[in-house]
C-alpha positions as CSV (number, residue, x, y, z in Angstrom):
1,X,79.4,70.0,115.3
2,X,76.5,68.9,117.5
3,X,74.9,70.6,120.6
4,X,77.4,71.1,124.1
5,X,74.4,69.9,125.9
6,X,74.8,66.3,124.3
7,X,76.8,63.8,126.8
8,X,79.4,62.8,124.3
9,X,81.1,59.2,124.5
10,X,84.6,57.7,122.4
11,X,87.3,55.5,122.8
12,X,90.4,58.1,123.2
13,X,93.1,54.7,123.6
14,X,94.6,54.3,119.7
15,X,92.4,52.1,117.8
16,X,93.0,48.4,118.2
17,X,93.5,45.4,120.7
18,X,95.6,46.3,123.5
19,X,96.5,45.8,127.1
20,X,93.7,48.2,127.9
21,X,91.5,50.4,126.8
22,X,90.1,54.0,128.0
23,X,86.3,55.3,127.0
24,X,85.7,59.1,128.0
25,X,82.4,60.2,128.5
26,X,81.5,63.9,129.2
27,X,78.9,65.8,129.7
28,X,76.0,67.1,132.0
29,X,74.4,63.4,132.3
30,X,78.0,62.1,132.3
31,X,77.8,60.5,135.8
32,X,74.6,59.3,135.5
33,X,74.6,57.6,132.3
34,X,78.0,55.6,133.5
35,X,75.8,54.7,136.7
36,X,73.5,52.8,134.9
37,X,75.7,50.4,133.3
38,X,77.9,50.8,136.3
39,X,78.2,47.9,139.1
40,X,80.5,48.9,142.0
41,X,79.8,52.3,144.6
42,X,77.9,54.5,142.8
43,X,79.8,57.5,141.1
44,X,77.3,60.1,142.1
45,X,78.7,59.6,145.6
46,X,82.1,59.3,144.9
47,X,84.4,62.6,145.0
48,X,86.0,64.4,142.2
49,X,89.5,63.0,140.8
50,X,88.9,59.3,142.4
51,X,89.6,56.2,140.3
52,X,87.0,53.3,141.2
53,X,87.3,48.9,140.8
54,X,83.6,47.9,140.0
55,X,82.5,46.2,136.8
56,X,80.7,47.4,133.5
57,X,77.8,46.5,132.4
58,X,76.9,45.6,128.1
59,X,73.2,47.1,126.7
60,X,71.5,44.2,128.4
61,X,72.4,44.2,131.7
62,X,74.9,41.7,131.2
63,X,78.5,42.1,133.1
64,X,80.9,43.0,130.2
65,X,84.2,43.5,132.0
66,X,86.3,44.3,135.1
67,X,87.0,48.2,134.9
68,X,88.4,51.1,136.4
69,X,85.8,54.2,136.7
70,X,87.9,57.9,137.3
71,X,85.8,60.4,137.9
72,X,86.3,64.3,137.0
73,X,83.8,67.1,138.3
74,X,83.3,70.2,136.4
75,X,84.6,72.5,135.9
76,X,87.9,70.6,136.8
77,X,87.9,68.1,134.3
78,X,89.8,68.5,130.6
79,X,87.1,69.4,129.2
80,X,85.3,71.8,131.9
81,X,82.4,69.2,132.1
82,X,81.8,66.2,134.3
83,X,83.6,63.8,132.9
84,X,83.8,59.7,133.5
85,X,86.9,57.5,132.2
86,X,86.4,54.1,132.0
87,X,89.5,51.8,131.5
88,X,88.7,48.2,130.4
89,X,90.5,45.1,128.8
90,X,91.6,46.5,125.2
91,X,89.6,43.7,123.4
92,X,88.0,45.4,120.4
93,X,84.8,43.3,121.9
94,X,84.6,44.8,124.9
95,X,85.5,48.3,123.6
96,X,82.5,48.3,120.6
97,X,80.0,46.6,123.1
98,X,80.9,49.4,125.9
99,X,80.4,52.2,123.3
100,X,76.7,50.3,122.3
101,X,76.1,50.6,126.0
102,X,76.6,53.9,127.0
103,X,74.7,55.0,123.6
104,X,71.7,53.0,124.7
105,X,72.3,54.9,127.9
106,X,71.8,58.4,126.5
107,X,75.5,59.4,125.3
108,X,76.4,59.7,121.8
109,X,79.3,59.2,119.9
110,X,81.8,62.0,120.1
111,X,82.9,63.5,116.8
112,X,86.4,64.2,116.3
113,X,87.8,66.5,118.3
114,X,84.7,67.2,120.0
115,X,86.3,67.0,123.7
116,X,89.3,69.1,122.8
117,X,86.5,71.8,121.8
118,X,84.3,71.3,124.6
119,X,87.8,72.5,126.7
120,X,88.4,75.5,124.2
121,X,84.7,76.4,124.3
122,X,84.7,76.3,128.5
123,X,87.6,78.4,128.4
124,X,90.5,75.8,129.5
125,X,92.7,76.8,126.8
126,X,92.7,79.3,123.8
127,X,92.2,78.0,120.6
128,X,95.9,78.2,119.5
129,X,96.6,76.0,122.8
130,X,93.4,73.3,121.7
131,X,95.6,73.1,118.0
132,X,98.6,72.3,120.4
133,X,97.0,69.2,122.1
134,X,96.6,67.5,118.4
135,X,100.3,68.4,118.0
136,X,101.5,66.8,120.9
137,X,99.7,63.4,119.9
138,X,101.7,63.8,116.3
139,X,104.8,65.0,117.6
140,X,107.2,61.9,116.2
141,X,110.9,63.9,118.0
142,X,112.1,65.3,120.9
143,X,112.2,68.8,119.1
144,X,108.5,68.9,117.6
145,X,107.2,67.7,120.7
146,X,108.9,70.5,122.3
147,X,107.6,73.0,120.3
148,X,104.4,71.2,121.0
149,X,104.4,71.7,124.6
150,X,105.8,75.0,124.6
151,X,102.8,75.9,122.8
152,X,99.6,73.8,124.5
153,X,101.7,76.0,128.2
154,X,100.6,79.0,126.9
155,X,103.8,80.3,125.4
156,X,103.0,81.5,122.2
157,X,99.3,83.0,123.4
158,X,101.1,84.7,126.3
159,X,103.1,86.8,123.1
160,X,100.2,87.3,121.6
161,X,98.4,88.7,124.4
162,X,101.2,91.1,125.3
163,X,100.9,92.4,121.1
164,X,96.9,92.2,121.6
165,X,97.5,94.4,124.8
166,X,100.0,96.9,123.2
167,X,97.4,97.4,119.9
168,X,94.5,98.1,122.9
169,X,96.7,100.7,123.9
170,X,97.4,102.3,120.5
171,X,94.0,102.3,119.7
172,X,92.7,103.5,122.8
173,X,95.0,106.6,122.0
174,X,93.7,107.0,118.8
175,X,90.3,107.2,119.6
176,X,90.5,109.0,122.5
177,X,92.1,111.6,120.1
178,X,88.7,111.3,117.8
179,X,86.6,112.1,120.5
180,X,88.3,115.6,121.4
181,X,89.4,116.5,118.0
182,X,87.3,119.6,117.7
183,X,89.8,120.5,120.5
184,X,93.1,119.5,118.8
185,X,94.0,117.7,122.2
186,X,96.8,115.0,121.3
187,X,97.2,112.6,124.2
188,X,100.3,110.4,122.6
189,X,102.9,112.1,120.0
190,X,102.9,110.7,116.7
191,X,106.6,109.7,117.1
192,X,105.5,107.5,120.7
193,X,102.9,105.7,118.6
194,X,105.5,105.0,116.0
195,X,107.7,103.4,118.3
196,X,105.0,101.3,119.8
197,X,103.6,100.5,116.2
198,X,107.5,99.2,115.4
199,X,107.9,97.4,118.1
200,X,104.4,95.5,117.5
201,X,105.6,95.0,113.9
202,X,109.2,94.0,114.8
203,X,107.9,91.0,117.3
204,X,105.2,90.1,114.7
205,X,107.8,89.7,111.6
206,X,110.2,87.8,114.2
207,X,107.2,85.5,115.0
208,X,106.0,85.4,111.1
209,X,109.9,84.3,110.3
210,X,109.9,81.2,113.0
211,X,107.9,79.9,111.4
212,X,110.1,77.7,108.3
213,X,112.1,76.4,111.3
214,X,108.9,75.1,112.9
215,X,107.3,73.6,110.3
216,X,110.0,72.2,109.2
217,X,110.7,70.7,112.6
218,X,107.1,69.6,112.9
219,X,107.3,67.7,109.7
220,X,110.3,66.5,109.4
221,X,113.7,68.8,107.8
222,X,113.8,68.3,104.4
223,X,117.1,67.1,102.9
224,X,117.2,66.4,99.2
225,X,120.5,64.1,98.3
226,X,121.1,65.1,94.8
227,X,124.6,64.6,92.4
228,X,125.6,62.9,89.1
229,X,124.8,59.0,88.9
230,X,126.6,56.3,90.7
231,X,127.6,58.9,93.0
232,X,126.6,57.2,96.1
233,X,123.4,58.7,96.6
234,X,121.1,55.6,97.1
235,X,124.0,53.7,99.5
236,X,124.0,56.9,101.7
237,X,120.3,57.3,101.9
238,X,120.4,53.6,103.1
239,X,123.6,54.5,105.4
240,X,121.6,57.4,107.1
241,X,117.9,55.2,107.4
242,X,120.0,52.3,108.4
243,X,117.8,50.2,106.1
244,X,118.5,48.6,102.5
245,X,115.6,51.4,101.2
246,X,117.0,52.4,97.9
247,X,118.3,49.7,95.1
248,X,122.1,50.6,95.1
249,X,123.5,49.2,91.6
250,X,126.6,50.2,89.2
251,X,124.4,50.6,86.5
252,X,123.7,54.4,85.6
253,X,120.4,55.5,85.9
254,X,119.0,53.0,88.8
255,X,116.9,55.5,90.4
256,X,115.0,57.1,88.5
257,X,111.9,58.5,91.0
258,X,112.2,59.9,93.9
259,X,112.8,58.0,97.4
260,X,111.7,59.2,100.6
261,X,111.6,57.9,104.1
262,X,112.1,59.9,107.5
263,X,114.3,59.1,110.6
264,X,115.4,60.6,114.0
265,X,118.4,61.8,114.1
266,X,119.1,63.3,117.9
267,X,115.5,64.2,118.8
268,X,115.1,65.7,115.3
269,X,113.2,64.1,112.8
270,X,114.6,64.6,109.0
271,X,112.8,63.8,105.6
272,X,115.8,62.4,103.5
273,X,114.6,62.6,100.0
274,X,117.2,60.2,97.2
275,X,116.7,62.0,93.7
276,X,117.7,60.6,90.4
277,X,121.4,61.1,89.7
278,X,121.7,64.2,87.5
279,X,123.4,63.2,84.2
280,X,121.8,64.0,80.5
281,X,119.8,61.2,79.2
282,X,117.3,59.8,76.2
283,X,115.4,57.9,78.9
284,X,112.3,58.8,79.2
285,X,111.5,57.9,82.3
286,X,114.7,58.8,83.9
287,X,114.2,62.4,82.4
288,X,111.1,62.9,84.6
289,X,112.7,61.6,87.6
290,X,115.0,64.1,86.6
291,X,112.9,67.1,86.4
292,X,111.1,66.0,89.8
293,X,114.5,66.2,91.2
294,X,114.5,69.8,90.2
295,X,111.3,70.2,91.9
296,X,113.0,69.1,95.5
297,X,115.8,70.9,95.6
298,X,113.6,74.4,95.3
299,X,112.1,73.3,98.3
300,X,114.8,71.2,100.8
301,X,115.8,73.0,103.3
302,X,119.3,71.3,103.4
303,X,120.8,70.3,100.0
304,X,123.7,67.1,100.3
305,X,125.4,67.4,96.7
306,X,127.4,64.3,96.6
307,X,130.4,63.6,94.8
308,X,132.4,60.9,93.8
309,X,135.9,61.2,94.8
310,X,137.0,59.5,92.3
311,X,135.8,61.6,89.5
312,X,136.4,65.3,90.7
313,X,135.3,66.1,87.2
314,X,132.1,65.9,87.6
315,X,131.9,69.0,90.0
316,X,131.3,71.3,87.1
317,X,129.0,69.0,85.2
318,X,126.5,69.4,88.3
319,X,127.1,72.5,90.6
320,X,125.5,75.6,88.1
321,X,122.3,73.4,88.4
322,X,122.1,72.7,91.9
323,X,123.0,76.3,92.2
324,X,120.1,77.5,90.1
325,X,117.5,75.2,91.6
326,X,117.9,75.5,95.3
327,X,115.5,77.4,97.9
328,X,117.0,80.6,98.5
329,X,117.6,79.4,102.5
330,X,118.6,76.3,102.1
331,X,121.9,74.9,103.3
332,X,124.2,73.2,100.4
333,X,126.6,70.3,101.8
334,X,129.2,69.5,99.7
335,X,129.8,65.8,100.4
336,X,132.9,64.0,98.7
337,X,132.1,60.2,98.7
338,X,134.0,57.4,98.4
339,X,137.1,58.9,100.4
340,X,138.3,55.2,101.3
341,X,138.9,54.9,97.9
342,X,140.2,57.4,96.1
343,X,142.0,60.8,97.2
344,X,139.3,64.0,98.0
345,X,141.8,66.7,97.7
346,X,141.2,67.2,94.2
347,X,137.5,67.2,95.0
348,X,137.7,69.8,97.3
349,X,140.4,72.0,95.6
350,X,137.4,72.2,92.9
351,X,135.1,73.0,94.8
352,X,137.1,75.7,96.6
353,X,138.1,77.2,93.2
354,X,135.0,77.2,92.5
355,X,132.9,78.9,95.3
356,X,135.5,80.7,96.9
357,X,137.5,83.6,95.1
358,X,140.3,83.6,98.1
359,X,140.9,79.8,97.9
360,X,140.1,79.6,101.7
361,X,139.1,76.0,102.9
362,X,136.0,75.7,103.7
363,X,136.2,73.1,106.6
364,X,136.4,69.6,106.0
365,X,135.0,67.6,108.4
366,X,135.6,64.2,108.4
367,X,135.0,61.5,111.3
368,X,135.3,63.1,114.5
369,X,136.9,66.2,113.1
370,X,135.5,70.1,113.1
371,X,135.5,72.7,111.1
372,X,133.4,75.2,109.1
373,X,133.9,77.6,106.5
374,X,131.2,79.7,104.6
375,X,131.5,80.0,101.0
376,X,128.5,81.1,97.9
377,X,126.4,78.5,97.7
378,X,128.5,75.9,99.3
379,X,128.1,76.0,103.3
380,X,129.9,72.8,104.7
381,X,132.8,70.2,102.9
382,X,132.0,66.6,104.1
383,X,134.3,63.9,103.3
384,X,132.9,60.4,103.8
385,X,132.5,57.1,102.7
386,X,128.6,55.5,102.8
387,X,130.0,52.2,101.7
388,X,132.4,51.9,104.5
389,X,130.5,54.0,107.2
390,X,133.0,56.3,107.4
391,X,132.3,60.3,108.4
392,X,128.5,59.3,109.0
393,X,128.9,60.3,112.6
394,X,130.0,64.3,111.6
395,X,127.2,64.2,109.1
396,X,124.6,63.7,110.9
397,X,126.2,66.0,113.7
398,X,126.2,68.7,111.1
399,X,122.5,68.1,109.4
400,X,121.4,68.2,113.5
401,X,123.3,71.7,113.2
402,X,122.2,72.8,109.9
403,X,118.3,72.2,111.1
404,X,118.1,75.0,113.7
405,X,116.4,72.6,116.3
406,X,119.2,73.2,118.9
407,X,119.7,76.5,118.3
408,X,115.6,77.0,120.0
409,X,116.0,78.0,123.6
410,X,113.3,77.4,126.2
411,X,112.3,80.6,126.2
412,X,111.7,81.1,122.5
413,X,108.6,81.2,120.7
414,X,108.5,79.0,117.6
415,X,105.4,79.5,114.9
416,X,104.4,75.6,114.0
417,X,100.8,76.1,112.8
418,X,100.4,77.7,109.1
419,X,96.7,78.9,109.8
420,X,99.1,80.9,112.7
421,X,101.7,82.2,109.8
422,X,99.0,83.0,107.5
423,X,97.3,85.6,110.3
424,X,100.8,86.7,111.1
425,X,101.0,87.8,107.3
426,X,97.9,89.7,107.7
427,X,98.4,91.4,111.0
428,X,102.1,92.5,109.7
429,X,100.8,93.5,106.2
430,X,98.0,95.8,108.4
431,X,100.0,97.0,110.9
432,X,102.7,98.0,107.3
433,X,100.0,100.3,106.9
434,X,99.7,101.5,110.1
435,X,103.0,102.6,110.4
436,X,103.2,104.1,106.9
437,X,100.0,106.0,107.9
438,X,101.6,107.7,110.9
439,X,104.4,108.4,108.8
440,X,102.5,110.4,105.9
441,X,100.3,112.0,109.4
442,X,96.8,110.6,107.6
443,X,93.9,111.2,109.2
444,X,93.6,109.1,112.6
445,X,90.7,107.2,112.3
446,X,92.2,105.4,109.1
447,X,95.1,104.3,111.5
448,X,93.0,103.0,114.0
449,X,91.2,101.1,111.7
450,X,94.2,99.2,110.5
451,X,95.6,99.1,113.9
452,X,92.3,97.2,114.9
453,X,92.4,95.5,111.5
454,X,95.5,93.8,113.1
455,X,93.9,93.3,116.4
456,X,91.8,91.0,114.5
457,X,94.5,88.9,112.4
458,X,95.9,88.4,115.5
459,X,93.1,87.4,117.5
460,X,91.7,84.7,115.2
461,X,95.0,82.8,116.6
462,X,93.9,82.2,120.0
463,X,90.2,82.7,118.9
464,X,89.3,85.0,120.6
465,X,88.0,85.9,117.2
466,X,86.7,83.3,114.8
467,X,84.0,81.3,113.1
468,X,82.0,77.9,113.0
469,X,83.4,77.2,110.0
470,X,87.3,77.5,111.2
471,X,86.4,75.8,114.0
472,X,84.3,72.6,112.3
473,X,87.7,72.8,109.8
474,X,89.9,72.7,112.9
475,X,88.8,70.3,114.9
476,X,87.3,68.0,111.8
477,X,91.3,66.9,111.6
478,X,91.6,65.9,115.4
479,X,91.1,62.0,116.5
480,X,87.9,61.0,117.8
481,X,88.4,60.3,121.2
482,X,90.2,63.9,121.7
């Protein structure tokens, strides 16, 4: 990453023709290198957060365009800098030729994510904030972008500063203890700093554990759609994307890879993943489409076994491997197909003999109807039919259910980032130690040290600890132009 003293210049509108286009320049000479291409009142006169009609000006003094000049003093500007926006027609002409000018005007051109560091660095935001502000711009549902902006307010840093402030504390005490302890003076009882320690740990582990729900909300909820062949696997994958993705044929065997595609479902995004139906076969190539079946269902975080009503049979042939495979979290949705054209009771007596030692149904839901039931392995019965479009409706109401997204409240804080969860890890494996220390009354110092050992985990969140190197690998993935 260059120099802060550089006057950095981009296009931060999405790449391509369009109605119009935005170039942000920023930096000390900001002002005065837009002057000089600039024909209207001159923005060195002109006060802070005022939007300008004048015209631009190419490399050789030629009049490019008709623009829009909005002008943003330091420090109050996004990136703490003076800072110049100039909107212009969205031809890709006019936008290359308006870069070429302000280059040949003393700007250069911004690496990526150089303004949204030039903000962290000037102390707008933290650093876990600045990793917000590239998740906004990828958010693709109501829920991620949620999380998104729940995060870039300050949310997630305003937790972290409370645990930053309660470790200060604890190893204030500590050392404090150090200093006199030729005197034997304690000044906090061993079982006070336990408490405090647990409660640190306790909100860490909490924080640590959010953080499958929000990845898997910021990515999309996995949901591998796995059963015997001709099951109706590829005609519900198509049913749910509302889109002829997946070849749907009577012949056994059609898929044989596996098919993914996302879609929103109520402001939650999912990643519906169609597997090759499970069934014992010569073929080679449907054997490995096989096995990477497998390899899904140890990683969806909802599982929709489907199976044909019409051949209740097949429960057993399937369920020990589904079983065996699955993530340990994951959800399993039994869902009986083809229910307009064959009776599901059998279907579900099986799978209630099955899975449930009492017999007790386990909910079926079908069209607009409710119910639940919890069962091993087997969460939810679903009866539908993909052909006809019946049940979709309480199927997607469930998956909605299933993903966790509505059960987020404002005022909870949701881990998104995995270079967050890893330091999470850390500061709760440190602060393991901490705790285990007090509890076997070791020497203080080696407490403290882990205590501040934590301190650190945590701080290289909102960076108030870190390095060039996380940062150039942090930013390196923004857009240019933000």
């Amino acid at each position: 990453m260059n120099t802060n003293n550089d006057t950095i210049c981009a296009i931060s509108t999405a790449p391509g023709i369009g109605g119009i286009a935005v170039a942000r320049v920023s930096g000390r000479e900001a002002i005065d290198i837009c002057d000089k291409l600039w024909e209207g009142k001159a923005l060195a006169d002109v006060a802070s957060h005022t939007a300008h009609l004048g015209y631009v000006r190419d490399e050789n003094g030629e009049r490019l365009d008709q623009a829009v000049a909005t002008l943003f003093r330091a420090p109050r500007s996004f990136t703490g800098e003076d800072t110049v926006e100039i909107s212009v027609h969205g031809s890709a002409y006019i936008q290359r030729e308006l870069i070429h000018a302000l280059c040949a005007a003393g700007a250069r051109l911004a690496e990526a994510g150089e303004f949204t560091r030039r903000a962290f660095s000037s102390g707008r935001f933290d650093l876990a904030q600045a990793e917000a502000v590239a998740d906004i711009i990828a958010a693709d549902s109501r829920a991620s972008h949620r999380l998104a902006v729940s995060q870039m307010r300050g949310d997630f840093s305003a937790k972290l500063n409370g645990l930053h402030d309660s470790l200060l504390e604890l190893v204030s005490l500590l050392e404090l203890e150090l200093d006199f302890s030729e005197e034997d003076v304690e000044f906090a009882s061993r079982a006070k700093l336990r408490s405090l320690a647990a409660d640190i740990r306790q909100t860490v582990d909490r924080l640590a554990s959010s953080f499958r729900t929000g990845d898997a909300i910021k990515r999309g909820v996995s949901v591998a759609i796995v059963g015997e062949t001709n099951a109706g696997k590829s005609t519900l994958l198509n049913r749910l994307l509302h889109d002829d993705r997946a070849i749907v044929s009577d012949v056994h065997g059609t898929t044989r890879d596996v098919i993914e595609d996302t879609i929103d479902i109520d402001g939650v995004c999912f990643r519906f993943i169609d597997t090759a139906g499970l069934r014992k076969t010569d073929d080679t190539v449907e054997a490995m489409g096989i096995s990477r079946t497998f390899q899904r269902l140890s990683t969806a975080r909802i599982i929709l076994w489907i199976i044909d009503a019409s051949r209740p049979e097949t429960i057993d042939n399937t369920a020990a491997e589904i079983m065996s495979r699955k993530a340990d979290d994951s959800r399993i949705v039994a869902v009986i197909n083809k229910c307009d054209i064959a009776d599901a009771a059998e279907a579900r007596r099986r799978i209630v003999g099955i899975y449930s030692g009492s017999g007790a149904d386990l909910g079926v839901r079908m069209g607009a109807g409710e119910g639940a039931g919890m069962c091993t392995g087997v969460s939810h019965v679903v009866e539908i039919s993909a052909d006809k479009a019946i049940g979709i409706d309480a199927l997607e109401a469930l998956l909605v259910q299933l993903s966790g997204a509505k059960d987020i409240s404002a005022s909870d804080v949701i881990v998104t980032n995995a270079r967050h969860y890893n330091s999470l890890i850390s500061a709760r494996d440190s602060i393991d130690r901490a705790i285990d220390g007090i509890d076997r009354a070791i020497s203080g110092d080696f407490i403290a040290q882990d205590l501040r050992e934590t301190l650190h985990h945590l701080s290289t969140i909102t960076g108030t600890i870190t390095t060039t190197d996380i940062l150039a690998n942090i930013f390196s993935k923004f857009c240019i132009g933000k």
